[in-house]
C-alpha positions in Angstrom: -18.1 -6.8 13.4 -14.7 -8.5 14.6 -12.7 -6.9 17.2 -9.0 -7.1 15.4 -7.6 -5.0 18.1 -6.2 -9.0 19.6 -5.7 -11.6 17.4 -3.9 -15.2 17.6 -1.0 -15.4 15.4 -1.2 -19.4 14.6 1.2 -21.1 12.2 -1.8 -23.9 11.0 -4.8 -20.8 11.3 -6.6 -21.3 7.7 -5.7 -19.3 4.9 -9.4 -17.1 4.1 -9.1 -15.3 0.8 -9.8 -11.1 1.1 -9.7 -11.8 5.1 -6.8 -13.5 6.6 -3.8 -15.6 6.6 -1.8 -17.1 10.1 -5.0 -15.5 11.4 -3.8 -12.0 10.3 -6.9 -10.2 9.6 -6.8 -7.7 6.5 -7.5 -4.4 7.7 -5.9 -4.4 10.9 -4.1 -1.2 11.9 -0.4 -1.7 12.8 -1.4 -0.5 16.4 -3.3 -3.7 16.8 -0.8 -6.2 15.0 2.2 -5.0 17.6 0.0 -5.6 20.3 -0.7 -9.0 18.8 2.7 -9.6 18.1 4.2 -8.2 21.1 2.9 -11.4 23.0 5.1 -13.7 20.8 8.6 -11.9 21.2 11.2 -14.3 22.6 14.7 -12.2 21.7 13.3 -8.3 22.0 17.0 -7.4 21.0 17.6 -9.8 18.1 14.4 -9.5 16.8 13.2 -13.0 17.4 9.6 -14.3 17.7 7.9 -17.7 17.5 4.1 -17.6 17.1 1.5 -20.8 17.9 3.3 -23.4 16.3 5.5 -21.7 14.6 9.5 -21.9 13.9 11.8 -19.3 15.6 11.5 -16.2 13.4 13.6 -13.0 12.7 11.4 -9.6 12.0 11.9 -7.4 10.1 10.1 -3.8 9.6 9.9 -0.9 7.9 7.6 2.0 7.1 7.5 5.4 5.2 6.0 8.1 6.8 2.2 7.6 5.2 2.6 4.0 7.2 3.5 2.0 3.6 5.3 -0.7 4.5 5.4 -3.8 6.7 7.1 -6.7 8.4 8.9 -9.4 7.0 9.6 -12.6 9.4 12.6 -14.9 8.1 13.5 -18.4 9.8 16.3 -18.5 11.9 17.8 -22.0 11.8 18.6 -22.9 8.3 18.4 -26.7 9.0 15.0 -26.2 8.7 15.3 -25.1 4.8 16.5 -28.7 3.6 19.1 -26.6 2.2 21.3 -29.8 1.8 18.9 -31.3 -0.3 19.9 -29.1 -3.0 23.2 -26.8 -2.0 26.8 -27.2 -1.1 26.2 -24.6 1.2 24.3 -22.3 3.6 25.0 -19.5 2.5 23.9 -20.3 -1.5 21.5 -17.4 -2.8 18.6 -20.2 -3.9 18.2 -21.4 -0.4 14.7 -19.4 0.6 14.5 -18.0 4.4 11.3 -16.1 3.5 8.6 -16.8 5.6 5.8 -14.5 6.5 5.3 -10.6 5.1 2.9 -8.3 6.7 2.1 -5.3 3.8 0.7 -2.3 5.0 -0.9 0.4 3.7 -1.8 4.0 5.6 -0.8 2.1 8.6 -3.3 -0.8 8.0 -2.1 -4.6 7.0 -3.6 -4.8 3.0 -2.1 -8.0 2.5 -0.2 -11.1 4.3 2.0 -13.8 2.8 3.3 -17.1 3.5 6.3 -18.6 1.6 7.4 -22.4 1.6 10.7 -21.9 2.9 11.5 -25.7 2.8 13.2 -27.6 0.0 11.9 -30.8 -1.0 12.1 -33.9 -2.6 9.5 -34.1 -5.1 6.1 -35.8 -3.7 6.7 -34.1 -0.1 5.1 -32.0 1.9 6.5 -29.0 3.7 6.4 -29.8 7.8 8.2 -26.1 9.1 6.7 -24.1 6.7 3.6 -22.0 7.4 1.0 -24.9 7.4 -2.6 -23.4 7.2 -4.7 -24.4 4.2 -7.5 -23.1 2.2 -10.8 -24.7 2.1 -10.1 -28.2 0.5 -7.0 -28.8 2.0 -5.2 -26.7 -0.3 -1.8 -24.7 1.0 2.1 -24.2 0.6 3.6 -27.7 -1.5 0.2 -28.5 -2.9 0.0 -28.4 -6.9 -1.3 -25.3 -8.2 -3.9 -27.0 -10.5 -5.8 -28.3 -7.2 -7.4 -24.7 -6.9 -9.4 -25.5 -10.2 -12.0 -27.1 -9.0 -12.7 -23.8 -6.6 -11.9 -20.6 -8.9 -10.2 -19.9 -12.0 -6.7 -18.9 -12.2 -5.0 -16.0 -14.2 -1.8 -16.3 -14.6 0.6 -12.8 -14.5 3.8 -13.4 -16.4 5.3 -10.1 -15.3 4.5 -10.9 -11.8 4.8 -14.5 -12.1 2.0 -15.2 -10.0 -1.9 -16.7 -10.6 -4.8 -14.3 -9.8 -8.0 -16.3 -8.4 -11.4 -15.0 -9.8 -13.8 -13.0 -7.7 -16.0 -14.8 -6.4 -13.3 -16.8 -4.7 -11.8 -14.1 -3.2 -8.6 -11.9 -2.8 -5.9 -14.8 -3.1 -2.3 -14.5 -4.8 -0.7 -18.0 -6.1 3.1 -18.5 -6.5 4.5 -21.5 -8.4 7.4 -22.3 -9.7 7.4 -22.7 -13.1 5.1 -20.3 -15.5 2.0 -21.0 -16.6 0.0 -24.4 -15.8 -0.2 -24.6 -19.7 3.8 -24.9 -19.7 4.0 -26.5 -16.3 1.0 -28.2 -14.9 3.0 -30.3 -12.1 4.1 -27.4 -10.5 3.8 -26.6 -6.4 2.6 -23.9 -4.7 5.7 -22.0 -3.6 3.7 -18.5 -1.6 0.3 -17.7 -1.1 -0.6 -13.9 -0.5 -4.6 -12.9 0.9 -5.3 -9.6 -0.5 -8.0 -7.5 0.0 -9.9 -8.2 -2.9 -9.5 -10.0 -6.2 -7.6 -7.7 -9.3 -10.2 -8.5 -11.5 -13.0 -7.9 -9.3 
């Protein structure tokens, strides 16, 4: 069994489907995680942290009183968005500044996602965004259709997010741009590690 009670919060730690992401291990009670996280606090006051490799980050928390909840990490400098690659401003409500959630559940982390923050010309490859990959290379920026080889994919149009089989494991896929039927070219936009697959 693996002591989660101290864990290194790494910005290129792989991404293990139904066990961890940034080296967050599913399962974890909160306890644990601010212990973790306590060593990566650079701003107490503002909120700021920076974990291994890592942009500056702003947390964010919030829990009800059965400990549902969890901690949402935004980037800081909006430079590191591209947002000029697309916007005529900062402030614009497309540019992303999403970068890492924390979901709990009775006080225990049930799921963590990463976002590609980043916008891109097409054919690059986020460099600030959360940069760990799944087993193949795959991660944030890579086409969606690369998982095929690995799992199946169901695709949730209410949720607007793909579903890998069981046997792969608990793992959430965001595109952007519907199915792969409608859009095969399109990039991986948020990966989430869940406990365990829905359809399991």
């Amino acid at each position: 069994m693996t002591n989660t009670s101290c864990f290194i919060i790494s910005w290129s730690a792989p991404v293990v489907p139904s066990h961890s992401l940034a080296g967050i291990p599913l399962g974890a009670h909160v306890e644990d995680f601010e212990r973790s996280l306590s060593k990566y606090v650079i701003d107490e006051v503002e909120g700021l942290y920076r974990f291994v490799g890592s942009p500056v980050l702003r947390m964010e928390k919030s829990f009800d009183s059965s400990g549902d909840g969890g901690y949402g990490f935004y980037v800081v400098d909006l430079g590191l968005t591209n947002w000029r690659l697309y916007y005529d401003s900062q402030s614009h409500p497309g540019i992303e500044t999403r970068a890492l959630h924390v979901l709990t559940s009775g006080w225990k982390i049930h799921a963590v996602k990463a976002w590609m923050f980043e916008c891109l010309n097409v054919g690059d490859k986020p460099v600030n965004s959360y940069q760990g990959e799944l087993s193949g290379g795959i991660g944030l920026g890579s086409h969606v259709r690369e998982l095929l080889p690995y799992t199946g994919l169901e695709f949730d149009g209410a949720e607007e997010w793909f579903y890998t089989d069981k046997n792969y494991g608990g793992l959430e896929v965001s595109g952007c741009g519907g199915d792969l039927n409608d859009a095969p070219d399109q990039v991986i936009m948020a990966l989430a590690v869940i406990k365990e697959s829905p359809s399991s």
